[in-house]
RODO-2510 file (C-alpha; in nm, 4 decimals, decimal comma):
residues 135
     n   res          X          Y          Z
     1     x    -1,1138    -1,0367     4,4249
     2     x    -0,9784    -0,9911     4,0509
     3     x    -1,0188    -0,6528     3,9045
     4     x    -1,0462    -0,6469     3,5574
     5     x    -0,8063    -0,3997     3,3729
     6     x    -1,0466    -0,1575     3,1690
     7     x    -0,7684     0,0231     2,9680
     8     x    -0,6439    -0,1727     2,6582
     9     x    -0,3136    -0,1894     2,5767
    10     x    -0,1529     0,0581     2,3818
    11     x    -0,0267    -0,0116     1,9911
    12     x     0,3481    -0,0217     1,9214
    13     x     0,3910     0,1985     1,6646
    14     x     0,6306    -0,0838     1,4455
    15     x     0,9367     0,0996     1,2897
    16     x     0,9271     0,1927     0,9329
    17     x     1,2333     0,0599     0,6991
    18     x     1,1472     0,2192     0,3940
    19     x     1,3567     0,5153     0,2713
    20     x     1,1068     0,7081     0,1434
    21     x     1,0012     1,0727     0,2228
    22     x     0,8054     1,1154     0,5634
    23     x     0,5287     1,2012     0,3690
    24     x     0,4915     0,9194     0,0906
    25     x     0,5202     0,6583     0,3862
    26     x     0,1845     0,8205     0,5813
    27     x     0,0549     0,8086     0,2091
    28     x     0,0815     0,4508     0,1746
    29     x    -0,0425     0,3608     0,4840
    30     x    -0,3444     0,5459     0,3932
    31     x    -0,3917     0,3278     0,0942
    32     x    -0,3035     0,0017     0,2885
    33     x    -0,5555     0,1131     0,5509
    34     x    -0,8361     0,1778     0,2962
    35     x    -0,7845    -0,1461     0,1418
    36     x    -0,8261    -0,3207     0,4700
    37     x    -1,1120    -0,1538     0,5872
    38     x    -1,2945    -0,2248     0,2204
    39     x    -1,3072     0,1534     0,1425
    40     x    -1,0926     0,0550    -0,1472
    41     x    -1,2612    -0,2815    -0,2760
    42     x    -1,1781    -0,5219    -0,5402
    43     x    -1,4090    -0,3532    -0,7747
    44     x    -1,2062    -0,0681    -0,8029
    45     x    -0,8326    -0,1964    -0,6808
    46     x    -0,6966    -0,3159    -1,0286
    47     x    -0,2451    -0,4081    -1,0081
    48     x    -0,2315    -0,3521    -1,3621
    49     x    -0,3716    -0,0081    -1,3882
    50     x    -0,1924     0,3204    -1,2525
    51     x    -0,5969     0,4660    -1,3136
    52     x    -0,8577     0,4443    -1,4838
    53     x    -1,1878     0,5851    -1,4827
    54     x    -1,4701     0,3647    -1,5160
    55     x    -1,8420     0,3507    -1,4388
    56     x    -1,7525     0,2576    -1,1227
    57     x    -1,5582     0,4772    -1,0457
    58     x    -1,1820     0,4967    -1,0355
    59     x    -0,9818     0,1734    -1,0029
    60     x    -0,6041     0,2039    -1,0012
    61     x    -0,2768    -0,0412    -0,8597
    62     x    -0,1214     0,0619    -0,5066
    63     x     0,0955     0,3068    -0,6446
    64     x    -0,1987     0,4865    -0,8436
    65     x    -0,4078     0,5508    -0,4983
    66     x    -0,0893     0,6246    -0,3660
    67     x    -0,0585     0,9368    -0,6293
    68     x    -0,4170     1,0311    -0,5758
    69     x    -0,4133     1,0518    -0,2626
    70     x    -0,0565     1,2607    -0,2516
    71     x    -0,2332     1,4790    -0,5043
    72     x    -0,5251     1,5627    -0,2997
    73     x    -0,4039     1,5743     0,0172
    74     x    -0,1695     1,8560    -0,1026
    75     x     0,1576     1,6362    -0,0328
    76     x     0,4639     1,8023    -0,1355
    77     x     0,5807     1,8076    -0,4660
    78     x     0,9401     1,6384    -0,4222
    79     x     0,7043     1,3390    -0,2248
    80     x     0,5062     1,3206    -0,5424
    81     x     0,7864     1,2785    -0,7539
    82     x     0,9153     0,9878    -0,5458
    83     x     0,5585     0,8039    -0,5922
    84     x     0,4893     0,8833    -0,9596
    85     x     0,8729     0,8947    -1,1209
    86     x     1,1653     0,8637    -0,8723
    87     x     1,1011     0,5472    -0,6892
    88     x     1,3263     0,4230    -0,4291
    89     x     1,3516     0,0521    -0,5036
    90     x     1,1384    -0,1128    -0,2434
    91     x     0,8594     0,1168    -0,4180
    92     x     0,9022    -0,0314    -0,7603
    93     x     0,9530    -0,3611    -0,6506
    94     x     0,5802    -0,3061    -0,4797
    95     x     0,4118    -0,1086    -0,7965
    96     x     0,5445    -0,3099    -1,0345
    97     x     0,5594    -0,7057    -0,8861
    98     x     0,7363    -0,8381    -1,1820
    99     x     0,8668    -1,0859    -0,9811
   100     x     0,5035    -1,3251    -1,0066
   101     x     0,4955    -1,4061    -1,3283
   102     x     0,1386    -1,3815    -1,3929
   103     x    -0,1442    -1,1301    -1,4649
   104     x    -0,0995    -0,8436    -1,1974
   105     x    -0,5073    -0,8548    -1,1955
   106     x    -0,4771    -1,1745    -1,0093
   107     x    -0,3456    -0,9730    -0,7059
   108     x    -0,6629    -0,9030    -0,4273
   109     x    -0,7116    -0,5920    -0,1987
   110     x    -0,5752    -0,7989     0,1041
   111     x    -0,2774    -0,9498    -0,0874
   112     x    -0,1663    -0,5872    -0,1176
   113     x    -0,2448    -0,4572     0,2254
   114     x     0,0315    -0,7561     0,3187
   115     x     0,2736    -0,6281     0,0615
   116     x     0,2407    -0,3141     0,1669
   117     x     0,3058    -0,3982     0,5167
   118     x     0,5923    -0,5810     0,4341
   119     x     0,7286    -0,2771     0,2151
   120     x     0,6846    -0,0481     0,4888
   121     x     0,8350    -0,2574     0,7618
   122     x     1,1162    -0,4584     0,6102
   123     x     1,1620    -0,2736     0,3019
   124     x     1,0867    -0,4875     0,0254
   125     x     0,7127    -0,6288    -0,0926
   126     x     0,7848    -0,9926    -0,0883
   127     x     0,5475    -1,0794    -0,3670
   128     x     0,6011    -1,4312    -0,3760
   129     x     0,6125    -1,4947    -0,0381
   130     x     0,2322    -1,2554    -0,0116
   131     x     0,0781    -1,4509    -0,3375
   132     x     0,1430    -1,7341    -0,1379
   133     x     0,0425    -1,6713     0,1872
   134     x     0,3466    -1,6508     0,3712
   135     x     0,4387    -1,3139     0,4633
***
């Protein structure tokens, strides 16, 4: 007779190709997962804002839950000052997607969760290839 297997299997653990300190890379995938869960939704995930506090509470880009997450989590200062000022590329391309060519407000919590995946795993954001729904 067949015996079901009962243990699932185990998650790869995909490697990370972003240069960025150990800590600002478990950062972001703190903000990627809360935007795929919904914990950050729409109404307060906003591209062209770094933050901003509004009646509903804070809204702010990637790169501004990035920062306030760093800052309360106690992250280490040098980490903070790769988010906020001293961004390797890949992380400016991502904060800043100049590349559209349209209102960064246009961008939705799941558009970013696939930038952010692409950031972290191939190293850049690929915008256009996200906005269209190729990544």
């Amino acid at each position: 007779m067949y015996q079901r297997e009962t243990e699932q299997t185990p998650q790869v653990e995909r490697p990370v190709k972003l240069k960025a300190h150990p800590q600002v890379i478990e950062v972001l995938k703190r903000v990627r997962d809360d935007l795929a869960s919904g914990k950050i939704g729409a109404r307060h995930f906003d591209m062209s804002t770094w933050g901003t506090a509004r009646s509903c509470g804070t809204v702010a880009c990637i790169g501004g839950w990035a920062a306030t997450y760093a800052r309360k989590s106690g992250m280490l200062d040098v980490a903070i000052q790769q988010i906020v000022n001293e961004r390797p590329r890949a992380l400016e391309n991502l904060f800043y997607p100049f590349v559209l060519g349209m209102s960064w407000r246009h961008v939705k919590p799941e558009q970013a969760v696939r930038a952010i995946d692409n950031t972290l795993y191939t190293g850049t954001p690929r915008w256009r290839q996200v906005m269209k729904g190729n990544s």
